[in-house]
C-alpha positions in Angstrom: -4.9 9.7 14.1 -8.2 8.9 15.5 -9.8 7.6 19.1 -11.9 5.0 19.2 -12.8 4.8 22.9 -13.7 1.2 24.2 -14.9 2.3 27.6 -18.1 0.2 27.2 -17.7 -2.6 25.5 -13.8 -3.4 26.7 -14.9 -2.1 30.2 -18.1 -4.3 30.4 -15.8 -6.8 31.3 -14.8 -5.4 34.6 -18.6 -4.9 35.6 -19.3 -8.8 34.9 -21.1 -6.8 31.4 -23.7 -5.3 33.1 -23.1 -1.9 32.0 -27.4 -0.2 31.4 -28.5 2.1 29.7 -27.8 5.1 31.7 -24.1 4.3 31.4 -24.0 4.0 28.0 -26.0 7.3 27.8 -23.2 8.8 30.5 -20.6 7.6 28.2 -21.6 8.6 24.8 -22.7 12.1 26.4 -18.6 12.4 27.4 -17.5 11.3 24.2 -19.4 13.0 22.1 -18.5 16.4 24.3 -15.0 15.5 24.4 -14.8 14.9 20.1 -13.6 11.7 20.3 -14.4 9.9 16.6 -15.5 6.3 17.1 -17.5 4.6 20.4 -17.7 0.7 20.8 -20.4 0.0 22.5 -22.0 -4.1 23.9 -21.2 -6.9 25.1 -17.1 -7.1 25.5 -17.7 -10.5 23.5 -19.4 -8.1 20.5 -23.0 -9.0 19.0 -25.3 -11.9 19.9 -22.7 -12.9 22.8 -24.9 -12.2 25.4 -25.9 -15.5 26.5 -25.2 -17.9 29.5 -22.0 -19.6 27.9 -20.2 -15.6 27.5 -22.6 -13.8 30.1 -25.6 -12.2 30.0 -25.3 -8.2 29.6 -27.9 -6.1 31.2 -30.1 -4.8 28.2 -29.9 -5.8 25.0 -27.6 -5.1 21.4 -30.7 -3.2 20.4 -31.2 -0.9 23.3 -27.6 -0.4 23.5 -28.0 0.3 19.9 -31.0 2.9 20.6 -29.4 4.8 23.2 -25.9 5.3 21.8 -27.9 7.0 18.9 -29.9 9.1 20.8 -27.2 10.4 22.5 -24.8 10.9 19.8 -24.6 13.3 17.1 -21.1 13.9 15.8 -19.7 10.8 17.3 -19.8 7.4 15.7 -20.8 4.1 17.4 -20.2 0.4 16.8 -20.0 -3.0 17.9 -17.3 -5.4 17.7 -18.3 -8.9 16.2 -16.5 -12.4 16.4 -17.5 -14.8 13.3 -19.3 -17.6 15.1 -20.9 -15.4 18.2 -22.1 -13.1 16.3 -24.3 -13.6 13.0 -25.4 -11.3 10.2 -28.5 -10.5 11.2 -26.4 -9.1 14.0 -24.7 -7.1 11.8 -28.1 -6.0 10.3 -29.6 -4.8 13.2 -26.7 -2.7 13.7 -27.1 -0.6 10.6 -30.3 -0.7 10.9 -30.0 1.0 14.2 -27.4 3.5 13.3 -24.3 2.2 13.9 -21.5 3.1 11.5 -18.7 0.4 12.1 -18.5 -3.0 13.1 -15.0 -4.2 13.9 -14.9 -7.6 13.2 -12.2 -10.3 15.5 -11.0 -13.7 15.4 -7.6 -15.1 16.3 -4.7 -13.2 13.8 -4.0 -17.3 12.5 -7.3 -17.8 11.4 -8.3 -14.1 10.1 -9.8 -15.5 6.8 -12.8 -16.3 8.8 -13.5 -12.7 8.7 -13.7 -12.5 5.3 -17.6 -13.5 4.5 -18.6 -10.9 7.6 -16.3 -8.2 6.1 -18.3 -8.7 2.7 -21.7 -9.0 4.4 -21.2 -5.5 6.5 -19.5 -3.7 3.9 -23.0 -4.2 1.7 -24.8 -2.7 4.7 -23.0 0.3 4.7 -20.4 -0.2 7.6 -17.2 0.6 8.2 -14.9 -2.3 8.8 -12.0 -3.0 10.9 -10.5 -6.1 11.5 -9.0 -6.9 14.7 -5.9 -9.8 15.0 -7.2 -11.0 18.4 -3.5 -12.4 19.6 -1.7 -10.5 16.8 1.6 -11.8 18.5 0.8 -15.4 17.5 1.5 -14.7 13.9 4.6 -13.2 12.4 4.5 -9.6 10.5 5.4 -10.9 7.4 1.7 -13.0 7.7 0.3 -10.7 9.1 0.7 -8.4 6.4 -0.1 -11.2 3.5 -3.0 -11.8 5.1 -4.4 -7.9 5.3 -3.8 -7.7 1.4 -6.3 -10.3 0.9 -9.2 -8.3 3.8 -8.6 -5.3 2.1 -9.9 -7.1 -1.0 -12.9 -8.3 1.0 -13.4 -4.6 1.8 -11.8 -4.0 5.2 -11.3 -0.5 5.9 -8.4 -1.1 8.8 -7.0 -3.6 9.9 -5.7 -4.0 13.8 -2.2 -5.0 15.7 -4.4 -6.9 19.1 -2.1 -7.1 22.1 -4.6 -9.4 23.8 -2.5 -10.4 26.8 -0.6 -7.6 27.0 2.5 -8.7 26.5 4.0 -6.8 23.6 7.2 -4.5 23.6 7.2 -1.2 21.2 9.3 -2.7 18.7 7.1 -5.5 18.2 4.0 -3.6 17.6 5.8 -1.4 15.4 7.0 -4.5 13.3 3.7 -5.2 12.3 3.3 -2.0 10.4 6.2 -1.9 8.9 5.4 -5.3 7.1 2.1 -4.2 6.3 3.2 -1.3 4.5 5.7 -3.0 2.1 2.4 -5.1 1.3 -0.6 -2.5 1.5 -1.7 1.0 2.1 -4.9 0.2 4.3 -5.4 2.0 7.8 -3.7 0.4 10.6 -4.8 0.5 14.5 -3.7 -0.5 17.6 -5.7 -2.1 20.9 -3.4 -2.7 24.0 -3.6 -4.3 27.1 -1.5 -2.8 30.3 -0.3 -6.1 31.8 3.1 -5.3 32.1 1.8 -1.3 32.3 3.1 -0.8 28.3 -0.6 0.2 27.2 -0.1 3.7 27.1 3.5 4.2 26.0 3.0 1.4 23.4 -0.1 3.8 22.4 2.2 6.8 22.2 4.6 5.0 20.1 1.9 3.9 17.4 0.8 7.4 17.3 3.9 8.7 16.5 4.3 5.9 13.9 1.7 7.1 11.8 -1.3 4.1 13.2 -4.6 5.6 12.2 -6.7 4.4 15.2 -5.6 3.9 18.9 -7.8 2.2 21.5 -8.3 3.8 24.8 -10.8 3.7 27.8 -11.7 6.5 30.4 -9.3 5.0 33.3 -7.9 2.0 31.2 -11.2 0.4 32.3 -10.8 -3.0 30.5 -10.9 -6.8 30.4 -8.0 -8.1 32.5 -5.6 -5.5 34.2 -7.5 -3.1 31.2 -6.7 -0.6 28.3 -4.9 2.2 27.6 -6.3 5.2 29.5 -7.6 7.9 27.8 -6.3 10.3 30.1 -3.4 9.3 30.0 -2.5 8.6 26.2 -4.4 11.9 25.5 -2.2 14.0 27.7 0.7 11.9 26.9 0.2 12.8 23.4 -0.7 16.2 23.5 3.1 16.7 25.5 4.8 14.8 22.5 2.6 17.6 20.0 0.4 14.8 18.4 -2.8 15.3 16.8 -5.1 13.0 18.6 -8.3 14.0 15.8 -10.1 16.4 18.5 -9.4 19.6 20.6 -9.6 17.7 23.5 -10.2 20.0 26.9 -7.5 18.3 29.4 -9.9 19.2 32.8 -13.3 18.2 31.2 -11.3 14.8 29.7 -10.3 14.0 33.6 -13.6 15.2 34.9 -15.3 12.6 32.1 -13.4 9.8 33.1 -13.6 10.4 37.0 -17.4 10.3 37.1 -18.1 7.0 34.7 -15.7 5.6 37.0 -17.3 6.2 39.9 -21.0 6.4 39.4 -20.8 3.2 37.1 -18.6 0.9 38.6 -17.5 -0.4 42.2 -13.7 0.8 41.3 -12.4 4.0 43.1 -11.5 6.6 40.5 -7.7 7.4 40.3 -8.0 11.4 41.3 -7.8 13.7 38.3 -5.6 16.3 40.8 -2.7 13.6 40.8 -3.4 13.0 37.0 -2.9 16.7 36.0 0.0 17.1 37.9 2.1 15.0 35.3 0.4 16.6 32.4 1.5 19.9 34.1 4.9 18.9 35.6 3.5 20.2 38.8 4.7 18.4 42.2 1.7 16.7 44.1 3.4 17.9 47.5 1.7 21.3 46.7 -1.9 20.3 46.4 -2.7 21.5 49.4 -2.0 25.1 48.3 -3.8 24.7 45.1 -6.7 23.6 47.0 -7.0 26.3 49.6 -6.3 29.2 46.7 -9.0 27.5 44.7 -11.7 28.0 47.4 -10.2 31.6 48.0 -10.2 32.7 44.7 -13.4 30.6 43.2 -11.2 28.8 40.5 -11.2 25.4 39.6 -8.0 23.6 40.7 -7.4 21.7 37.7 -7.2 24.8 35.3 -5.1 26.7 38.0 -2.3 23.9 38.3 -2.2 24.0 34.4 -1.6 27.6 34.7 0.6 27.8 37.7 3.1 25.4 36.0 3.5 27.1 33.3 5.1 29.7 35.7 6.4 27.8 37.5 7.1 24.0 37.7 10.1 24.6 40.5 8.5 25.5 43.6 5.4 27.3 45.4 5.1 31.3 45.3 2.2 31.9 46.6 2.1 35.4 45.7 2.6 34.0 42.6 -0.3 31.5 42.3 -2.9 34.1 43.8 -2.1 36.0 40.7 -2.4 33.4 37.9 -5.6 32.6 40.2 -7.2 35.9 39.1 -6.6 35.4 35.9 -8.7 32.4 35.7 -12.7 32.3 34.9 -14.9 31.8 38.4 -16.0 28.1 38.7 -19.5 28.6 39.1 -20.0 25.4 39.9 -22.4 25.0 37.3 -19.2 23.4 34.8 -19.1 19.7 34.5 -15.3 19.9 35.9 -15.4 21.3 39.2 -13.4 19.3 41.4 -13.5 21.4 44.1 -16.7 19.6 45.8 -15.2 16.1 45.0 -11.8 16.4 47.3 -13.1 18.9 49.8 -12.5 16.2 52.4 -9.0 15.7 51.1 -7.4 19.1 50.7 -8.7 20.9 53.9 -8.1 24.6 53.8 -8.5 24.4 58.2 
């Protein structure tokens, strides 16, 4: 199972798409540290939708293009593209720039429209996905009758879209059962949290066998947003599932914490109340964490993971002072030091 992380172009929606440059260089710098396989990048409408009837974004396909390369070196980038906003010199320029996917979206009743854009990106060298925008309009059974005939068109994957959020586990997981009594092709899975399902629903396609989940640092995302990141990751790395990278649980919280904040209005959901469910550690001792954090030089998030380990019941100091020494000195100098960003909230006076 793979990540495709849809911070940027599922997330430009929450900034009205003016996500710049910079951000997309912030972003494709944590990704490609982090190991996560594929970035979507643009307009949350996909190529050639920036305009005044879907919104303008703030730079352009191209520069979006140019900087997700420069800044990317094991981690692959790509647009998403919706026959009739986008054309194929869209898809052009985004091979010619680089890219290495294009995942390709209409309405799940009208998929065929996909097909000539499938056939047109597969001769530049792309790989495809196809997305079911509404998947839940459509029955399994067509749903899967209708993949047979994109994976002839040369689709690499095709997508269950909960596009409204709405979608129970079962029902996602119908999807893939029809497809595979009709075709072997990859299978992946973009959720919406309306009814907060995005990340559970995530977890249960993962342990399904779905190829690709969707995520977002934060669940940053059109409407209520996406799956987080953080959360599916740590989610699935409790239920011992291979999420396609050796993903480092502090840096992953540190990542998504500073996009958040430095490029959007939203206040960051604190990656010391995160942890603690990764850890099974109780919030109520935070405090403690804090203050042995500043004694000993440690950085909190790495000493709650290995203070819970010991133990998850209660606070021995005596205890946590001597996991704390067993820990590497923050020096500060490590992209996920939180001790300078909740100074102000876990006082040692």
């Amino acid at each position: 199972m793979k990540i495709l992380d849809t911070t940027i172009r599922d997330g430009s929606y929450a900034v009205d798409f003016k996500f710049s440059c910079s951000d997309v260089k912030m972003c494709a710098r944590a990704v490609e540290r982090l190991g996560i396989t594929y970035f979507e990048i643009g307009h949350g409408r996909g190529l050639g939708a920036s305009n005044a009837e879907n919104g303008f974004s703030l730079n352009t396909d191209e520069e979006y293009m140019k900087t997700a390369r420069e800044n990317l070196k094991n981690t692959k980038f790509g647009f998403f593209c919706i026959p009739g906003v986008a054309s194929f010199e869209d898809i052009d320029l985004l091979a010619a720039n680089g890219g290495s996917f294009v995942r390709i979206g209409d309405n799940a009743d009208q998929i065929e429209d996909t097909i000539p854009y499938i056939e047109h990106a597969k001769k530049k060298g792309l790989m495809v996905t196809v997305n079911y925008m509404k998947t839940y309009i459509i029955e399994p059974e067509e749903f899967a009758a209708k993949a047979v005939d994109l994976q002839k068109a040369g689709a690499d994957c095709v997508y269950v879209v909960d596009s409204a959020g709405c979608m129970l586990e079962a029902d996602i997981l119908a999807y893939k059962k029809a497809l595979r009594e009709k075709s072997d092709i990859a299978i992946g899975y973009h959720g919406h949290n309306n009814i907060g399902l995005a990340v559970s629903n995530s977890l249960a396609c993962a342990k399904d066998g779905f190829d690709i989940i969707d995520t977002s640092f934060q669940g940053l995302g059109r409407s209520i947003g996406n799956t987080a990141t953080e959360m599916f990751v740590m989610s699935a790395l409790r239920e011992g599932i291979d999420v396609g990278t050796d993903i480092d649980i502090p840096r992953l919280l540190e990542s998504g914490f500073t996009f958040i904040r430095n490029a959007t209005d939203r206040a960051p959901q604190n990656p010391l109340d995160l942890i603690c469910g990764y850890a099974g550690f109780h919030s109520g001792y935070l405090k403690d964490i804090y203050k042995c954090s500043e004694d000993k030089n440690v950085d909190p998030l790495r000493l709650i993971i290995a203070y819970a380990d010991k133990n998850q019941k209660s606070m021995d100091h005596e205890l946590l002072y001597k996991v704390a020494e067993t820990l590497p000195v923050d020096t500060g100098i490590n992209p996920y030091s939180f001790r300078q960003y909740f100074k102000k909230t876990y006082s040692v006076d």
